[in-house]
KELORO-700725 format. One line per field, with one value per residue (C-alpha): y, x negated, z; residue number from 1. Coordinates in steps of 0.2 Angstrom, whole numbers, plus 2048, in hexadecimal, padded with zeros to 3 digits. Each point is the difference from the previous one (the first is absolute). Layout:
% residues N
v c(Y/...)
u c(X/...)
w c(Z/...)
lumse c(NUM/...)
% end
This chain:
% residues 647
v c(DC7/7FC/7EF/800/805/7F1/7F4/7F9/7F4/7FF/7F0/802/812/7F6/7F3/80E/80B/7F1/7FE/811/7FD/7F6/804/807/7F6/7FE/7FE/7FB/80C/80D/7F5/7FC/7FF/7F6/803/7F8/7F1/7FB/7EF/803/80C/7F5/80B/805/809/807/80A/80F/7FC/7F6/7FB/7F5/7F9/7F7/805/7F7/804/7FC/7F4/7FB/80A/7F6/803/7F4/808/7FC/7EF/7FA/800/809/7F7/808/7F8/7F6/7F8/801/80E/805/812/80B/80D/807/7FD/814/804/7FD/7ED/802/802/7FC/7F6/7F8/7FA/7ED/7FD/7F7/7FE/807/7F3/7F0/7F7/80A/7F2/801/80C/807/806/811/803/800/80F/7FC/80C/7FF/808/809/7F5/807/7FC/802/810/80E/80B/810/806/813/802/810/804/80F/805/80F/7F9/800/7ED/7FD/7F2/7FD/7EF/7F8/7EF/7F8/7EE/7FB/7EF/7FC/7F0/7FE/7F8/7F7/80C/812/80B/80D/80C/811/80C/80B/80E/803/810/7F6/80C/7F7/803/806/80B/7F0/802/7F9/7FD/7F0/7FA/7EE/7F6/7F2/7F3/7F0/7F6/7F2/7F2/7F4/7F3/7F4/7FE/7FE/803/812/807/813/806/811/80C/80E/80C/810/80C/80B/80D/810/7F8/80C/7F7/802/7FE/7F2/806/7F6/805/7FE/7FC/7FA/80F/805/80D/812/80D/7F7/801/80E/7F4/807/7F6/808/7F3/807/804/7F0/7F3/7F8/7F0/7F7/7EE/7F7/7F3/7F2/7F4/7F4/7EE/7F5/7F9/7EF/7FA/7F1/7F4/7ED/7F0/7F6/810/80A/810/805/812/803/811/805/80F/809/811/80B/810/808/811/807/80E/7FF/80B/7FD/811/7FB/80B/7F6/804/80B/80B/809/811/7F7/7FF/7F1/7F8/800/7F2/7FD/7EF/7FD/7F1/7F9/7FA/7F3/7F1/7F2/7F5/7F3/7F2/7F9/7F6/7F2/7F2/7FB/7F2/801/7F4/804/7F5/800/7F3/806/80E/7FD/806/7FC/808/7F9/808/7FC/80F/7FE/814/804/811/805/80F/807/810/80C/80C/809/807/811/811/80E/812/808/811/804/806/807/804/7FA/80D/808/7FE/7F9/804/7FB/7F8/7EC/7F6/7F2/7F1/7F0/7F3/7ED/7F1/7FB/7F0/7F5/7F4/7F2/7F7/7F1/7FC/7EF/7FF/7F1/7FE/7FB/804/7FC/80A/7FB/809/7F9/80D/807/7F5/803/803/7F7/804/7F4/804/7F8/806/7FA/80F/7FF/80F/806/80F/805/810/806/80F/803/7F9/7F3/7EF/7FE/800/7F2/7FD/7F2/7F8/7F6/801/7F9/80D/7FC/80C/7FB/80A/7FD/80A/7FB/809/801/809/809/810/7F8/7F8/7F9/7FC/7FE/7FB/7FA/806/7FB/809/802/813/80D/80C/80F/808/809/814/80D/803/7F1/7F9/7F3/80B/7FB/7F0/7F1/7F6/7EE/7F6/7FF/7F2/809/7FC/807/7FB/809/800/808/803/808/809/806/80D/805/802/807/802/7F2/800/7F3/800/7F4/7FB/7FE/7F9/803/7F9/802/803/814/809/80F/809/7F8/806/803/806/7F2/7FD/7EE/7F4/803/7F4/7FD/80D/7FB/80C/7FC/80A/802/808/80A/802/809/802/804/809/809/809/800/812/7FB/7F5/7F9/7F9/7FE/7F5/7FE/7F8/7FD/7F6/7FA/800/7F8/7FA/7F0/7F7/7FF/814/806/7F5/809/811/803/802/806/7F6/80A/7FD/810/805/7FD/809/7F6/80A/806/808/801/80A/805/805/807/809/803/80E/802/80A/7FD/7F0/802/808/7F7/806/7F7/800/7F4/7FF/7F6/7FC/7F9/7FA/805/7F5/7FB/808/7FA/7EE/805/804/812/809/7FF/809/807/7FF/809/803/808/806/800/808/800/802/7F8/807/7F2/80B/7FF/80A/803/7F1/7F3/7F9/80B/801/810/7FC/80D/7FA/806/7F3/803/811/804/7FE/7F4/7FC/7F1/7F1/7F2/7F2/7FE/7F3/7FC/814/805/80E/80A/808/7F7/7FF/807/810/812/804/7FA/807/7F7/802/7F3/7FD/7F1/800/7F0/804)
u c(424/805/7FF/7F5/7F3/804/801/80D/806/80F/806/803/808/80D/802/804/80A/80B/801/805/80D/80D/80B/7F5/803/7F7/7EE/7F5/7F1/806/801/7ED/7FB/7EE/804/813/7FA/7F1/800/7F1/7EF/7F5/801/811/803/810/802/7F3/7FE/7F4/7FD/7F8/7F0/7F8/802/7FC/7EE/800/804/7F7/7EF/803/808/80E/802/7EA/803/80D/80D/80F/812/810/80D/7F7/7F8/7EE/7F7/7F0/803/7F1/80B/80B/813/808/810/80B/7FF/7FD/80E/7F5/7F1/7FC/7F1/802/7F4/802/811/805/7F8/809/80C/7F8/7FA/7EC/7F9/7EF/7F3/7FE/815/80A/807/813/807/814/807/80D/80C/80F/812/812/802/7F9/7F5/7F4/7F5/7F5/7F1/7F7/7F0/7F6/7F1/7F7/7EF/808/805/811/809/80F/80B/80E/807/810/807/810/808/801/80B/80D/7F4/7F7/7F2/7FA/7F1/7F6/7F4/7F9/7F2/7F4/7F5/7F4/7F5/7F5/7F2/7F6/7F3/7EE/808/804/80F/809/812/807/810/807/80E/809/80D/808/80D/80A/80A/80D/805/805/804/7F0/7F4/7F9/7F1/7FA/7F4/7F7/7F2/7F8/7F1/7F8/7F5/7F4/7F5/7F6/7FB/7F6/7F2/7FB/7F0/7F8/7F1/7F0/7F7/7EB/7FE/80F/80D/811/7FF/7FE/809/80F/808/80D/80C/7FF/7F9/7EF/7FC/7FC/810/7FC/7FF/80D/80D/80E/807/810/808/80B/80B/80C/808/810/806/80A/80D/80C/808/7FD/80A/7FB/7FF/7EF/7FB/7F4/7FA/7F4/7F3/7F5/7F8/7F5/7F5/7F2/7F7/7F7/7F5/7FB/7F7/7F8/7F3/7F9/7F8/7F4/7F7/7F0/7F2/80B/7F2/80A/802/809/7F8/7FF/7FA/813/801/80F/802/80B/806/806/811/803/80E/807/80D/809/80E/806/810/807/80C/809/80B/80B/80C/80A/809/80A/7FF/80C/7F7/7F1/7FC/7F1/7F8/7F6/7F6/7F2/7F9/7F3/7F5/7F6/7F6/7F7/7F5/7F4/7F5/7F6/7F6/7EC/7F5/802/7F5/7FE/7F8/7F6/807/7F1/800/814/809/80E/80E/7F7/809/7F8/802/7F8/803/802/7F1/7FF/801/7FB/806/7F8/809/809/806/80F/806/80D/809/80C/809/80D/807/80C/808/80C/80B/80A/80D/809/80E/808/80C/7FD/7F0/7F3/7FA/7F0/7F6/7F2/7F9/7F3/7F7/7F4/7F7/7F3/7F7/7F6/7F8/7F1/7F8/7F7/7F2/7F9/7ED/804/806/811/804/80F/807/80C/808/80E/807/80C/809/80C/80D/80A/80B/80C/80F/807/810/7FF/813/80B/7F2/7F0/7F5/7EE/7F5/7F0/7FA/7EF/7FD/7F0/800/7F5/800/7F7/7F3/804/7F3/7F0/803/7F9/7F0/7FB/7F2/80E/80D/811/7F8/80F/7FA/803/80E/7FF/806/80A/809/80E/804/810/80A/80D/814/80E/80D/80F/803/815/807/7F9/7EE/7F3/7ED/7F3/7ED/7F3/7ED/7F9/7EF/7F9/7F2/7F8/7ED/7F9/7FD/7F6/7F0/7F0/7F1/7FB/813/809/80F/804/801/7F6/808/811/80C/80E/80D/809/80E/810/811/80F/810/810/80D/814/80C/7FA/811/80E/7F9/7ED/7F7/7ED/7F3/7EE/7F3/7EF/7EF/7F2/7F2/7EE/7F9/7ED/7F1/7F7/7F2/7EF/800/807/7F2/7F3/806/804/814/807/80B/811/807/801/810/80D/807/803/80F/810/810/80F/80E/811/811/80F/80E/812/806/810/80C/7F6/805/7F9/7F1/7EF/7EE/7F2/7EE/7F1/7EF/7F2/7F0/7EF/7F1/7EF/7F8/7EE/7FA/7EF/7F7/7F7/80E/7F5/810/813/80F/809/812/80E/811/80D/810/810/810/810/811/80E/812/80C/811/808/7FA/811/806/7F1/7F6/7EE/7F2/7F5/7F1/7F2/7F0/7F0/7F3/7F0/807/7F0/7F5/7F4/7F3/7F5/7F4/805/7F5/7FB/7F3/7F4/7F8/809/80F/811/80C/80E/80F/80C/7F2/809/812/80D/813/80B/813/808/812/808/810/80B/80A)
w c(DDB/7EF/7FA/7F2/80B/80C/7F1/805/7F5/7F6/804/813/7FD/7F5/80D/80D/7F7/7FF/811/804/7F4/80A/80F/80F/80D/812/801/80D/801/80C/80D/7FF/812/804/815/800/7F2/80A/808/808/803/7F3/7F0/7F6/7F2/7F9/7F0/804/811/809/811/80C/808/7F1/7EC/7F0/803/812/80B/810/7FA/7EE/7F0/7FA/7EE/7FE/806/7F4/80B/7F7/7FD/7F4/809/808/7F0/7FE/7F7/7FA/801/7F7/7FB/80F/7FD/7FE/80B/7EF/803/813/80B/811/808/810/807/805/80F/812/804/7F0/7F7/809/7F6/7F2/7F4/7FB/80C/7FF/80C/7FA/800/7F1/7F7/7FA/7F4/7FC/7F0/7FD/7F7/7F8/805/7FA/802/7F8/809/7F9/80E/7FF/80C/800/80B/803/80D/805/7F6/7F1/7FE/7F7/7FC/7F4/800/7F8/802/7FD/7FA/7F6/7FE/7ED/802/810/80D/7F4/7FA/805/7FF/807/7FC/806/7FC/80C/7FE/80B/803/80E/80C/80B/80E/7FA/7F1/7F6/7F6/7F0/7F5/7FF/7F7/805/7F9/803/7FA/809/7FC/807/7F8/807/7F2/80C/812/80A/7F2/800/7F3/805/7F6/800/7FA/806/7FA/80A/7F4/80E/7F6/802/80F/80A/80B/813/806/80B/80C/804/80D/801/812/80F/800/7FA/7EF/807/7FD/7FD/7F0/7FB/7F8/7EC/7F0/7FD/7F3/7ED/7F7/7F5/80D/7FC/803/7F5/802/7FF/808/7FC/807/7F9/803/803/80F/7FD/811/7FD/809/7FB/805/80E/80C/7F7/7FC/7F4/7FF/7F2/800/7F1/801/7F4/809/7F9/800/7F5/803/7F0/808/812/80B/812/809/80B/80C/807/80B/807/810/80D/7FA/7F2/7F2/7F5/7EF/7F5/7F3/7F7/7F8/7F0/7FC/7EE/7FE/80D/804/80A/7F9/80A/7FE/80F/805/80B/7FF/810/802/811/807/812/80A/810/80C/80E/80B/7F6/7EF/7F3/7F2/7F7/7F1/7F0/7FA/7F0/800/7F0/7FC/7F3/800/7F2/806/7F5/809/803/7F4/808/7FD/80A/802/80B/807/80B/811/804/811/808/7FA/7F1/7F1/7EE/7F0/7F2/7EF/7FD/7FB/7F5/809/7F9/805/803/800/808/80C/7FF/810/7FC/811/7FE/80E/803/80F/806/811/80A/810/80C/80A/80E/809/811/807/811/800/7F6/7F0/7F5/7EF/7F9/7F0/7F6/7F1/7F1/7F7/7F2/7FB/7F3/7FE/7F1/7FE/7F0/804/7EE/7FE/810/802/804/812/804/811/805/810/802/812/80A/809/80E/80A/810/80B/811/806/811/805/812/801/7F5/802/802/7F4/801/7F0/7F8/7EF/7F8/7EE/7F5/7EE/7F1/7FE/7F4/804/7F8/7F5/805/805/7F6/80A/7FD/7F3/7F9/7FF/7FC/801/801/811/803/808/812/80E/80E/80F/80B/810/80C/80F/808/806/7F9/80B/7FE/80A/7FE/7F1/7F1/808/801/806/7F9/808/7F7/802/7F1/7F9/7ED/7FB/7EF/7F7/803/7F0/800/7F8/803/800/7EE/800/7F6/809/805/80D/811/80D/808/807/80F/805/80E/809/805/7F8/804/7F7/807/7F4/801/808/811/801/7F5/7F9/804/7F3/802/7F6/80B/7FE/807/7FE/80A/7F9/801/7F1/7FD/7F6/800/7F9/7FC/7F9/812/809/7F3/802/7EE/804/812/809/7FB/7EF/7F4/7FF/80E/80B/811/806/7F7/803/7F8/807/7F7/807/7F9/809/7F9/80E/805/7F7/7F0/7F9/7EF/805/80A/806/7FF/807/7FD/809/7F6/80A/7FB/80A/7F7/7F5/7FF/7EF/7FD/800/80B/80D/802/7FA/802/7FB/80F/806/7FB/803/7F5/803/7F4/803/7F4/7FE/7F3/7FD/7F6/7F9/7EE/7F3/7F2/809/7FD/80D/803/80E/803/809/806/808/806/800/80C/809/809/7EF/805/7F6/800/7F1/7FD/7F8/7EF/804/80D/803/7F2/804/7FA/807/809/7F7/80A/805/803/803/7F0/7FF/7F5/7FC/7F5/7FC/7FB/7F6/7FD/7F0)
lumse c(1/2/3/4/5/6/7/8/9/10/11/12/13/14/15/16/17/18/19/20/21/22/23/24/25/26/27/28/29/30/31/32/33/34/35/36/37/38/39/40/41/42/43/44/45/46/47/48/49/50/51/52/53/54/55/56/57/58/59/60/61/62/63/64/65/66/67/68/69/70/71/72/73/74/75/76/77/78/79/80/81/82/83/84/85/86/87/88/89/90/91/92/93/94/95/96/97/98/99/100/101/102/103/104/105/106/107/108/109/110/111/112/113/114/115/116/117/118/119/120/121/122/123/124/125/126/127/128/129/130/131/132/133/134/135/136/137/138/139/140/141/142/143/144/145/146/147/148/149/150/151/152/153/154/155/156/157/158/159/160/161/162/163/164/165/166/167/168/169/170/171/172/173/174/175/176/177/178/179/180/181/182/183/184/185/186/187/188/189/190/191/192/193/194/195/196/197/198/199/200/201/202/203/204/205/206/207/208/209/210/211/212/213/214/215/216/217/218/219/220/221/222/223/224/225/226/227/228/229/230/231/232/233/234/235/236/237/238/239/240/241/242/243/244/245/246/247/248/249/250/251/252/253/254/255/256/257/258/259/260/261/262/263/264/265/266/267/268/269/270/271/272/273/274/275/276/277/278/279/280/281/282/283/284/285/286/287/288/289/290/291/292/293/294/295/296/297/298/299/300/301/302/303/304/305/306/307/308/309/310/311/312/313/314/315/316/317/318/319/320/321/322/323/324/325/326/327/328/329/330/331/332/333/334/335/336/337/338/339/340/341/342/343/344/345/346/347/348/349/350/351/352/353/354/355/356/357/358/359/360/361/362/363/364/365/366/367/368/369/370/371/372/373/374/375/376/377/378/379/380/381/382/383/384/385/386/387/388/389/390/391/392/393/394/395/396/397/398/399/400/401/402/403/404/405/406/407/408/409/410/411/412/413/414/415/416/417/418/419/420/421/422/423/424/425/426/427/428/429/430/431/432/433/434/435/436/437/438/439/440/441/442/443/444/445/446/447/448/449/450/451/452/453/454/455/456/457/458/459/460/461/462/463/464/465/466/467/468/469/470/471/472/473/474/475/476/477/478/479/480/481/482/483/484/485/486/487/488/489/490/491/492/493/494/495/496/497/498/499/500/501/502/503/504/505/506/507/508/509/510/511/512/513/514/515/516/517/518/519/520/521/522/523/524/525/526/527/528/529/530/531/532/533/534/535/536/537/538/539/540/541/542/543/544/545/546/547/548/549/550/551/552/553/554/555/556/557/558/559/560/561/562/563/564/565/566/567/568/569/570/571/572/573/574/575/576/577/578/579/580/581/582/583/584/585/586/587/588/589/590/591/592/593/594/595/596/597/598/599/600/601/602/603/604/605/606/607/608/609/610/611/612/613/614/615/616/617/618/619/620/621/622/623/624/625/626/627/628/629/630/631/632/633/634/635/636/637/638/639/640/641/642/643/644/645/646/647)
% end
């Protein structure tokens, strides 16, 4: 891979090679670990690794990243483009328990990414990764102070040779740069900049059945889409994070964040009115060049006290966002009848392209919270929130489309510390949340939706089992309006969905050689309103599974100190596919097995990691809209080998 062909700029080649200049020194990346760093079963990730019971796209049958709900260090963040693992050192999913002290929850769950900050030390890190489909990936990261402990930077670069489920492939480069600056004691400015360039993106197909059944036969797994089909964007991130301490006992802490994505060239397959023997009509769409842009920051004023055994927190936090889209005025082409599996070839038409539709959305939020701390008693959050929100969409030849709403939103939640081990809680959470955009078999495709009033209710206990392990059981209760396909397939509103269940988390040490990481759902997911009483809808919401487990445990064996074995087992109820409820994904359970070996390589810190993801090679679809279908992401067996070295 030579980097001409990546494009790689010359700028952050320069900033790297300087790096790697200084005195190596000991780096951080080979001991990456998702098991041992997780506090609990909710959703981690760790450099490469991930695990857990919820994602960024999921948690509790929703998807915190769609409603807006994504923090960097804790500062709010209107992500469009997703942050690339030069700037991100981990990510945890704040939900339940995990949310409690945590100030401004919301009732989808946060998503709270940490970067990775550069120290006084030197550090130059390598990651290679290579798997049996033909993925590969190339890393490099290291940091340098430029003044004492005053200022430092870091920067790293990654190439990326990325194979997916369904045949679907393409290269990517990514870069990244990050500084930090202390002029003064308790005054800190980090700024950074990142950009990810995917291209020759091959596409996969999404299946439509005509009548209630899963696609038949099921798909070989290759990219049969004509050689011209297809994708290039590029993503950017960038902002500056301000901390300093002021008199009188506050904090400020200052975010601005500037995200977009740009696709200069996109195509959807689609596969409708697919009959049982398999057969379906294949359109592609092409899109012109399309974009979101969005700034986004927060300005939070903090001041702590403590009052004996009790101690207070209290915070001002003013939110703004300010996003500008560009998309529609797609064309597409008529392949004719094709079979799932067959292969099309073809030359590229001539598109032409219609105009297209831009949405603006202002956001300014201003709230305030409170949080108390009373130790071996009990601990209290009440937050309070004003937003104002403003959203107009063009469609060229219509009138303007403007949607506002002001809200008060209020969060509260209670902790009472029964003993030293056992806690009780509970926490109510009412939010102004987006809707996402309309999927691609729908007639207003990569339509932007509305704003949407939600809720969040929970309950439950944490439990300290013995040292180093802890279990945490929660009810929970989401409420929030049902988007789907209605009847002259437009998607939108269609009543209200509830999920209510309960939730598991073991996490810790089971022995001194035994680590855990489990967790568990178990939910009742439903439909109401006046399409359910009508028959236009089924009483289960598309889209949720209503059981999910999540098991991983790592063993160091004896004799073996710098060596560990690991196993996960990941577990999903089905999940209704179709308005109608006539059709649903069905269960599945995967199995993963692994093993890590930590040594020196020419005296430097490294880790050599083989895994096998999904050893019995089960195969299953996932949802790409309501009927619509594409392979699971984690279908068929995958065998990886990465090393990391600390330079």
């Amino acid at each position: 891979m030579r980097g001409t062909r990546f494009g790689i700029s010359h700028a952050a080649l320069a900033v790297f090679l300087t790096l790697a200049a200084g005195t190596p020194a000991l780096g951080q990346r080979a001991g990456e670990n998702a098991v041992a760093q997780a506090d609990d079963a909710f959703g981690t990730s760790v450099g490469n690794e991930e695990i857990g019971l919820y994602t960024s796209s999921n948690v509790r049958g929703f998807s915190p990243t769609d409603a807006g709900n994504v923090r960097i260090e804790g500062l709010y963040f209107d992500q469009v483009a997703e942050l690339n693992p030069r700037l991100q050192e981990s990510s945890r999913i704040r939900v339940g328990i995990a949310a409690q002290g945590y100030a401004f929850p919301a009732p989808t769950g946060v998503v709270d990414y940490l970067l990775r900050k550069p120290g006084d030390t030197v550090q130059l890190t390598s990651l290679v990764n290579v798997s049996n489909h033909g993925a590969a990936t190339l890393e490099l990261d290291g940091a340098t102070p430029l003044m004492d402990d005053k200022l430092s930077i870091g920067a790293g670069v990654g190439f990326n040779r990325n194979m997916f489920v369904g045949g679907a492939s393409n290269y990517e480069h990514n870069e990244g740069v990050t500084a930090r600056w202390r002029p003064a004691p308790g005054f800190e400015i980090m700024p950074f900049w990142s950009r990810s360039d995917v291209y020759v993106g091959k596409v996969w197909f999404t299946y439509v059945p005509n009548g209630s059944f899963l696609p038949s036969p099921f798909p070989a797994g290759r990219s049969d889409a004509p050689e011209w089909a297809l994708n290039r964007r590029f993503l950017v991130n960038y902002g500056n994070i301000v901390r300093a301490r002021l008199p009188a006992g506050l904090n400020l802490n200052i975010g601005i964040f500037r995200s977009e994505e740009k696709k200069l060239a996109q195509h959807y397959a689609l596969l409708t009115g697919l009959d049982r023997q398999g057969v379906g009509d294949m359109t592609i769409y092409s899109d012109p060049p399309t974009s979101r842009r969005s700034t986004s920051g927060e300005i939070r004023l903090e001041r702590a006290f403590e009052d004996g055994p009790r101690s207070h927190r209290a915070i001002f936090s003013l939110r703004m966002r300010d996003r500008n889209s560009l998309y529609d005025g797609f064309d597409s082409v008529d392949l004719g009848p094709v079979a799932i599996n067959q292969r099309l070839h073809g030359t590229k038409p001539a598109f032409q392209y219609g105009p297209q539709t831009t949405d603006h959305v202002s956001q300014t939020t201003v709230g305030l919270t409170y949080e108390g701390l009373w130790r071996n008693v009990g601990q209290i959050g009440l937050g309070i929130q004003k937003s104002r929100y403003n959203k107009k969409t063009v469609v060229p030849g219509q009138a303007a489309v403007v949607s506002k709403d002001d809200p008060w939103l209020f969060d509260a939640a209670l902790t009472g510390f029964i003993s030293s081990d056992l806690a009780i809680f509970g926490s109510f959470t009412r939010g102004l949340e987006e809707s996402g955009v309309a999927p691609q078999n729908a007639s207003n495709r990569n339509e932007a939706l509305p704003a949407i009033k939600t809720s969040q209710k929970d309950l439950g206990i944490r439990y300290n089992l013995y040292d180093g392990a802890k279990l945490v059981v929660a009810l929970f209760d989401i409420q929030k309006p049902y988007l789907n396909l209605d009847a002259s397939n437009r998607f939108g509103p269609l009543g209200d969905t509830q999920n209510r269940g309960v939730e598991f988390s073991l996490s810790g040490n089971i022995t001194p050689r035994l680590d855990i990481v489990a967790g568990a759902v178990f939910s009742q997911p439903e439909v109401t309103g006046q399409a359910v009483d009508l028959g236009v809808v089924g009483k289960h919401p598309v889209g949720i599974a209503g059981r999910k487990i999540d098991l991983h445990l790592e063993w160091r064996p004896p004799g073996f100190e710098d060596g560990s074995l690991d196993m996960g087992v990941r577990h999903s109820g089905s999940v209704v596919a179709t308005r109608n409820n006539l059709v649903s994904i069905p269960d599945y359970t995967m199995v993963d097995m692994g093993a890590r070996y930590r040594f020196r390589l020419h005296d430097q810190p490294a880790s050599l990691r083989l895994s096998a993801t999904n050893i019995f090679n089960t195969r299953n679809y996932e949802l790409a809209g309501a009927g619509a279908y594409k392979l699971y992401g984690r279908s068929g067996r995958l065998i990886e080998t990465r090393l990391i070295v600390d330079l």
